[in-house]
N, C-alpha and C positions, 0 to 999 in steps of 0.2 A: 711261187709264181712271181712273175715280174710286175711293179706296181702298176697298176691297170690294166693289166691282165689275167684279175681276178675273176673264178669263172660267176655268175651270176644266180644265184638260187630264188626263183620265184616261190612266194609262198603266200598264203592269204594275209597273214599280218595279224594285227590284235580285233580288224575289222571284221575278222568271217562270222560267218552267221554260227550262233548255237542251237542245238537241238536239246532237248530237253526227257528224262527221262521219268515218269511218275513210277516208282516202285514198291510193292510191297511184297512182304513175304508170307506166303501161305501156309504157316506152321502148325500141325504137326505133321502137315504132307508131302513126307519126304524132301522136306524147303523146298518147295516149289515157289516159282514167285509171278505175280501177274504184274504184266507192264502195261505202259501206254507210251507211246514218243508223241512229241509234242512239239512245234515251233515254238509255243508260249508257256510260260508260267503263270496259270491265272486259277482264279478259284474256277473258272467253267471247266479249265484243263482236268482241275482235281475232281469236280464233279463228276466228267465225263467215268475220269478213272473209276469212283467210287462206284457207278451206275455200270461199271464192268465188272465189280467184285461184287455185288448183288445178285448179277446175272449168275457168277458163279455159284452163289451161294446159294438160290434158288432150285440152278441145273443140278447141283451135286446131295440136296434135302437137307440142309447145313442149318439148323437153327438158330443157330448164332455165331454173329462175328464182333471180335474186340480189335479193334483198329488202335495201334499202339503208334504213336506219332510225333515228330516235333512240332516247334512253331513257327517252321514258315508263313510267311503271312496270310500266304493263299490258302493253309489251312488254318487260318482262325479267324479268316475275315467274315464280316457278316451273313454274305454269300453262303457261304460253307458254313458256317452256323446254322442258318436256315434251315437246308439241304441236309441236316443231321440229324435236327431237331423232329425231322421228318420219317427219320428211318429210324425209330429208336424201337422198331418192334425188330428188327435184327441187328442193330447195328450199337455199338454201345465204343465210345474213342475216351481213349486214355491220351495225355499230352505229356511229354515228357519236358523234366526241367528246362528251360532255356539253357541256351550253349552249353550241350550235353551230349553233343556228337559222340562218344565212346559209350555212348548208353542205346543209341540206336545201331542194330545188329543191319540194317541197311547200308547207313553209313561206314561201320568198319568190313562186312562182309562184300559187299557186292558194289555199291559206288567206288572204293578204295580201289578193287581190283579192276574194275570197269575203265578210270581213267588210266590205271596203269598198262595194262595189257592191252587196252584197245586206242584212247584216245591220243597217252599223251608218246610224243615224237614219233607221230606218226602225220602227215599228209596228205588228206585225201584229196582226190581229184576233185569230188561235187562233195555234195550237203547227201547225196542220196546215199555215194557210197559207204557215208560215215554213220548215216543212220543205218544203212545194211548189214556193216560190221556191229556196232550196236545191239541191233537185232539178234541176230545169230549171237551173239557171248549170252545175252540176257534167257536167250532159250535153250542152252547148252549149261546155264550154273546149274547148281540144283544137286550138287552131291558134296554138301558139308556135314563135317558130322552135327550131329546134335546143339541145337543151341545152349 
């Protein structure tokens, strides 16, 4: 093209807004994984999340769950301390070494694929369509073999 008359590519820039994904994997049920999407990253975010994997664990007569975790802050802040310290008649968390990302099956199974297939070089129109795409991958994994 001739200089300045290059065509023009609108794009959000480094300012668009993120969504947020809280994920866990439900093993040994057929890796299933229960999500939450999020504007925020806060311990209520995480909260919210854990008070959905309760629900599950209730609905399905699950005696116990071990929540295997890193240390994002929002899970280790006081908040979320609280909040655990609370559920310890079904809920029992393990935390994994700090920066130890190839130790959590989250981070290399499902976040890796996640931003590659869905988020990265791609442009959505809104914030909805990116959470929709989102959605739909998170609800379609679920057939890896065995951890």
């Amino acid at each position: 093209m001739m200089r300045g008359a290059q065509e023009k590519i609108f794009h959000k820039g480094s300012n668009r807004k993120k969504i947020n994904a809280f994920i866990t994997l439900l093993y040994p049920s057929n890796n299933k994984i229960k999500f939450k999407i999020s504007k925020s990253r806060t311990s209520t975010d995480f909260i919210d999340h854990l008070k959905s994997i309760r629900n599950y664990i209730k609905k399905n007569k699950i005696k116990r769950f071990i929540l295997i975790t890193d240390n994002a802050s929002f899970h280790v802040s006081r908040k979320t301390k609280q909040f655990i310290e609370n559920q310890l008649d079904w809920l029992t968390v393990i935390f994994l070494p700090k920066r130890s990302p190839s130790l959590n099956p989250v981070e290399t199974r499902v976040n890796r694929n996640l931003k590659k297939d869905v988020c990265a070089n791609y442009n959505y129109v809104t914030e909805e369509n990116m959470t929709d795409a989102v959605k739909r991958y998170l609800r379609s994994v679920g057939s890896w073999p065995k951890l």
